[in-house]
Backbone as ProteinMPNN parsed JSONL, in Angstrom:
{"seq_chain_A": "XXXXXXXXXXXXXXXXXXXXXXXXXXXXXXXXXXXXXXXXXXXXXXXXXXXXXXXXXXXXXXXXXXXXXXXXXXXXXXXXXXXXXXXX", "coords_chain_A": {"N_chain_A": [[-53.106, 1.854, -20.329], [-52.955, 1.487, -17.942], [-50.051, -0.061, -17.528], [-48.159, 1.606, -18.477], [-48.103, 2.938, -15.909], [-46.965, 0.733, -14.31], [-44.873, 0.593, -14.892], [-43.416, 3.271, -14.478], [-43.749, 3.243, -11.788], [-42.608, 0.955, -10.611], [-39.817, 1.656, -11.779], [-39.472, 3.62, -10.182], [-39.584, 3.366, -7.401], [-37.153, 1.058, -7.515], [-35.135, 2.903, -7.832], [-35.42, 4.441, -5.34], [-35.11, 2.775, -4.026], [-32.263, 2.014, -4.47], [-31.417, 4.323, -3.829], [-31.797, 4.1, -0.406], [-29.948, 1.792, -0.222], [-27.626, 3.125, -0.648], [-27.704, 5.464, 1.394], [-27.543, 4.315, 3.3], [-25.03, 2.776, 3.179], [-23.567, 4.431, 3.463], [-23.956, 5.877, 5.561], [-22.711, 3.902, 7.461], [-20.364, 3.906, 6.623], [-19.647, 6.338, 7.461], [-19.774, 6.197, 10.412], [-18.075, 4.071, 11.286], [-15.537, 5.275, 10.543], [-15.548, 7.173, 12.707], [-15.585, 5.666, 14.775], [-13.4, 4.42, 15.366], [-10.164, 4.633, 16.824], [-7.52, 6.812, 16.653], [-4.388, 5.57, 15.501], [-1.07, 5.945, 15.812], [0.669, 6.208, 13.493], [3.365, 3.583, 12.493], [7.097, 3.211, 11.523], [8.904, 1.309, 9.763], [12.249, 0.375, 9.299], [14.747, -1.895, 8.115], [17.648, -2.915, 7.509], [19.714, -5.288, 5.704], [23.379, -5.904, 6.122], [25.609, -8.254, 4.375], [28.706, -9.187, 4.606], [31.067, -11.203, 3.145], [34.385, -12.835, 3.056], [36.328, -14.109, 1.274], [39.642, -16.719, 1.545], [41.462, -17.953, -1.112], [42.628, -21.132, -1.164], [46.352, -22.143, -1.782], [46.688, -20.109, -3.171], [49.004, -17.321, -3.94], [50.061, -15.06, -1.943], [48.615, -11.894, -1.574], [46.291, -9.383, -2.616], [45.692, -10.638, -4.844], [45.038, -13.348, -3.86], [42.43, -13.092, -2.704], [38.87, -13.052, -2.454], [36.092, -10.777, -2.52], [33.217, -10.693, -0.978], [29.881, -8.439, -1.909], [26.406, -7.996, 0.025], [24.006, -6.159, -0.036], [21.137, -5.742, 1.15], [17.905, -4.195, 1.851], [14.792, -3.823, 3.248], [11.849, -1.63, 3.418], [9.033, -0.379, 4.866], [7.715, 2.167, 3.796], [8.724, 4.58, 1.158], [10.268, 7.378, 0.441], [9.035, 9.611, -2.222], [10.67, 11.458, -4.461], [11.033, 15.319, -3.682], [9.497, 17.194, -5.839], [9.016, 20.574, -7.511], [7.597, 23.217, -9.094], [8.093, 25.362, -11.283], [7.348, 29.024, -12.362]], "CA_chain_A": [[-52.602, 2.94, -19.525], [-52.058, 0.753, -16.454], [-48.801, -0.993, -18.08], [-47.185, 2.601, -18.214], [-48.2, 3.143, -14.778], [-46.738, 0.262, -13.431], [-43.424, 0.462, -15.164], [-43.109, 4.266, -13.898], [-44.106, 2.786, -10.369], [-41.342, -0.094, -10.337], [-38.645, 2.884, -11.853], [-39.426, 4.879, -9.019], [-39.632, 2.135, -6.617], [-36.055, 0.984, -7.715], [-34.741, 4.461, -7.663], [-35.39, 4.573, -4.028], [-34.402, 1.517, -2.64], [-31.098, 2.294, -4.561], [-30.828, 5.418, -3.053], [-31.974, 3.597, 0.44], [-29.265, 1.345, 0.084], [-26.745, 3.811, -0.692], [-27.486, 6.275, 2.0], [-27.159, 3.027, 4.579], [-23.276, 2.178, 3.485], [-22.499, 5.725, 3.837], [-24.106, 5.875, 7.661], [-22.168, 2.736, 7.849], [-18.819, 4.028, 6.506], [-19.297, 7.485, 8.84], [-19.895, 5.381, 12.011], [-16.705, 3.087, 11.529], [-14.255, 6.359, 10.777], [-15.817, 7.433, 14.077], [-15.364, 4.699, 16.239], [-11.876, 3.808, 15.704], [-9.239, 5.399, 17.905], [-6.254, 7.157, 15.499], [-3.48, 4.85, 16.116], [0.604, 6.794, 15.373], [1.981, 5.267, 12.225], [5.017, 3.844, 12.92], [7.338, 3.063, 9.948], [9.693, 0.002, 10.205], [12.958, 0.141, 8.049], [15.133, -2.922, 8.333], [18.747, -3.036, 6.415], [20.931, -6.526, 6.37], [24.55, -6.211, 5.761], [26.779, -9.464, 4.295], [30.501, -8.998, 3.871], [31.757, -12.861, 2.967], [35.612, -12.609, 2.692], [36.886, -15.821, 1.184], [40.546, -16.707, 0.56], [41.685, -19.407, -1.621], [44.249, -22.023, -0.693], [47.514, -22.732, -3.06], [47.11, -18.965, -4.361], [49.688, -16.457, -3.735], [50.388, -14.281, -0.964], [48.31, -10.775, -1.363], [45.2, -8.832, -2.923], [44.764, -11.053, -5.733], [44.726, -14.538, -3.597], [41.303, -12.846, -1.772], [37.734, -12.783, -3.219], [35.354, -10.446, -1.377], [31.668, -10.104, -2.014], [28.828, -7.845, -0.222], [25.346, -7.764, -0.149], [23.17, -5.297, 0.549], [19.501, -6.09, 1.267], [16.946, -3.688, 2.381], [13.214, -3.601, 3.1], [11.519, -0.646, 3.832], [7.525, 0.294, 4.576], [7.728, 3.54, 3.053], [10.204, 4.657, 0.602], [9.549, 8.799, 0.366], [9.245, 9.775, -3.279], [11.252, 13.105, -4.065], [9.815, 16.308, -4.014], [9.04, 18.172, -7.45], [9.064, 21.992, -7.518], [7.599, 23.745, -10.467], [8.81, 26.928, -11.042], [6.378, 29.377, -13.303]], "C_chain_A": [[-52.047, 2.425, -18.206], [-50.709, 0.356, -17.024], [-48.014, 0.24, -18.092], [-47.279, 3.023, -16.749], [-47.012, 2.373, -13.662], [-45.085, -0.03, -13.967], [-43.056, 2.068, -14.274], [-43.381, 4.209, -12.167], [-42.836, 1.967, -10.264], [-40.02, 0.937, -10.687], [-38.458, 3.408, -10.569], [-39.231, 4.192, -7.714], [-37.83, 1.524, -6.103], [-35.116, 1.866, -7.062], [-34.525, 4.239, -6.049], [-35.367, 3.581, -3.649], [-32.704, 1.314, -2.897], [-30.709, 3.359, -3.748], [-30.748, 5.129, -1.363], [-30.075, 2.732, 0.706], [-27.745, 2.215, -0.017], [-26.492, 4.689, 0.521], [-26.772, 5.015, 3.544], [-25.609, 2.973, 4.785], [-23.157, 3.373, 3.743], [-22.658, 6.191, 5.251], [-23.293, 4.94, 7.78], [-20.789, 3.185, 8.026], [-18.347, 5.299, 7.614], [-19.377, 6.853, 9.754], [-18.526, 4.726, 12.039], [-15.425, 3.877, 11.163], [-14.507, 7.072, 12.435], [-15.229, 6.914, 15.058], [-14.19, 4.521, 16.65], [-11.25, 4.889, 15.883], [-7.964, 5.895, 16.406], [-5.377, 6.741, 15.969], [-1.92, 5.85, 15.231], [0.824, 5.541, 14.468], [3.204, 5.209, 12.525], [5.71, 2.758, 11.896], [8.959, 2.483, 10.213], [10.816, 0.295, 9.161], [14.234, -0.755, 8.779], [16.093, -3.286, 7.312], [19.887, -4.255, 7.024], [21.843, -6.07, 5.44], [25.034, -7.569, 5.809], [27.89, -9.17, 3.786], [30.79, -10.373, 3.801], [33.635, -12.449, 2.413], [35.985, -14.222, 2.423], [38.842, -15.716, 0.695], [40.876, -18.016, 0.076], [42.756, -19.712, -1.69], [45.023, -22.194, -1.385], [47.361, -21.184, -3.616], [48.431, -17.946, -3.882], [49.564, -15.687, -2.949], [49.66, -12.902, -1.159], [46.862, -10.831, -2.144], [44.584, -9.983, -3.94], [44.623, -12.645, -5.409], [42.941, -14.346, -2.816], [40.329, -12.288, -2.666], [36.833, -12.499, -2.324], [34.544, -9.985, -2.117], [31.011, -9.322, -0.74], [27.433, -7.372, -0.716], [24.393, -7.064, 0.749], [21.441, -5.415, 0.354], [18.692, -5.277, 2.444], [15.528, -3.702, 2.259], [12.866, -2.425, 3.93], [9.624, -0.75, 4.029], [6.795, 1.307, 4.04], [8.263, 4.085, 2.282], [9.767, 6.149, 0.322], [9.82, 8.871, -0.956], [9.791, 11.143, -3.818], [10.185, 13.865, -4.478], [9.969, 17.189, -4.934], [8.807, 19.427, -6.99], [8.453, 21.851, -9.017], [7.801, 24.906, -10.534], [7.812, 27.65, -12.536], [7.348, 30.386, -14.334]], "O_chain_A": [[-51.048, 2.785, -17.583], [-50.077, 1.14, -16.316], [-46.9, -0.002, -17.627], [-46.241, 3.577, -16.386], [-46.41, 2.875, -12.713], [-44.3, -0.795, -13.407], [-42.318, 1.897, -13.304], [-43.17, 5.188, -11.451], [-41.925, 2.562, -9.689], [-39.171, 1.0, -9.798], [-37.378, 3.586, -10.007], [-38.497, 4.807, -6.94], [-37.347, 1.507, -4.971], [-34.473, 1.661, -6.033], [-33.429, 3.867, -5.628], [-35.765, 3.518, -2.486], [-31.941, 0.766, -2.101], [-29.719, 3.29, -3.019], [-29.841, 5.723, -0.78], [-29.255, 3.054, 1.565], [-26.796, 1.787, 0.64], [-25.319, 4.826, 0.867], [-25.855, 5.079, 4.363], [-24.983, 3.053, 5.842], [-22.286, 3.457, 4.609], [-21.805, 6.731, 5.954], [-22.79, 5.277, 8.852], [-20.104, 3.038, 9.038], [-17.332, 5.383, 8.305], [-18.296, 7.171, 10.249], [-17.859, 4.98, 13.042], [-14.328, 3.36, 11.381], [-13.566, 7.399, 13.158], [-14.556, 7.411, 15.961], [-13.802, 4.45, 17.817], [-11.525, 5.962, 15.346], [-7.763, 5.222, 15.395], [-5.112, 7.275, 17.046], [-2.015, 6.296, 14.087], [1.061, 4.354, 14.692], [4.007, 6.111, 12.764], [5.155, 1.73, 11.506], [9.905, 3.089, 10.716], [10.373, 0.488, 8.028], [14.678, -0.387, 9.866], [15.696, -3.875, 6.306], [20.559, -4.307, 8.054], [21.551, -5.824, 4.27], [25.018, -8.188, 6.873], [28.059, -8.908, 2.595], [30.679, -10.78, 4.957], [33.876, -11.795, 1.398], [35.921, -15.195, 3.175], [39.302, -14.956, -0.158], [40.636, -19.049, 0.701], [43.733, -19.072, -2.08], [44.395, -22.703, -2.313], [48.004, -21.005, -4.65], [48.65, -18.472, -2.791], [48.43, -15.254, -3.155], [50.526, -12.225, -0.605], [46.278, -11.896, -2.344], [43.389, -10.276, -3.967], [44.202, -13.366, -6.313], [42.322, -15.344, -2.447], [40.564, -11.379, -3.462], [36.513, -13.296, -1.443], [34.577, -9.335, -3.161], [31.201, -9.331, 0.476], [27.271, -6.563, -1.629], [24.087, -7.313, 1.915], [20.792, -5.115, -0.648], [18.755, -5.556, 3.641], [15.046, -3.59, 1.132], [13.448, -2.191, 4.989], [9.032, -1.299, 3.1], [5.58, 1.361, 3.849], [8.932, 4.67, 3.134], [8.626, 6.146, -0.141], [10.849, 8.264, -1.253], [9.082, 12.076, -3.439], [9.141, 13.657, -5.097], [10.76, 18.097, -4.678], [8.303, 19.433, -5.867], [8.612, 20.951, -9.842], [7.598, 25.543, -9.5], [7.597, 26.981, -13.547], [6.848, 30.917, -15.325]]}, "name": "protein", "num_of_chains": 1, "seq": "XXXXXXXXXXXXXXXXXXXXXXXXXXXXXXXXXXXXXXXXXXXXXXXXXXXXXXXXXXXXXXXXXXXXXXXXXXXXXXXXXXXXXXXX"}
């Protein structure tokens, strides 16, 4: 009868030092949304333009002696995702 005792003792035992350690991180995690100050999100977007115009020597006089490229390269921090309606 002791041997069921002392397994329903160590269960219970367990139990509450899980629940111990659980209630701890969550005082932990409320204290550190507390503390810190709410800083303004501020949301960076950063677009390079390259136009390269090249022309090539010995060709002919107009549009088709000139080869023009252009690259467009953007980075963003946010990109908004559109907004969905549902209609009933």
């Amino acid at each position: 009868m002791s041997r069921h005792g002392d397994r329903l003792s160590v269960m219970l035992f367990s139990l509450a030092a899980f629940l111990s350690v659980l209630a701890l991180l969550a005082w932990q995690l409320g204290q550190g949304a507390r503390s810190a100050p709410a800083r303004p999100v501020v949301l960076v977007r950063k677009v390079y333009e390259t136009t390269v115009v090249e022309q090539v020597k010995g060709a002919r006089p107009g549009p088709s002696g000139t080869s023009v490229s252009q690259t467009v390269a953007g980075t963003a921090a946010y990109t908004p995702s559109p907004v969905a309606t549902k209609t009933s």
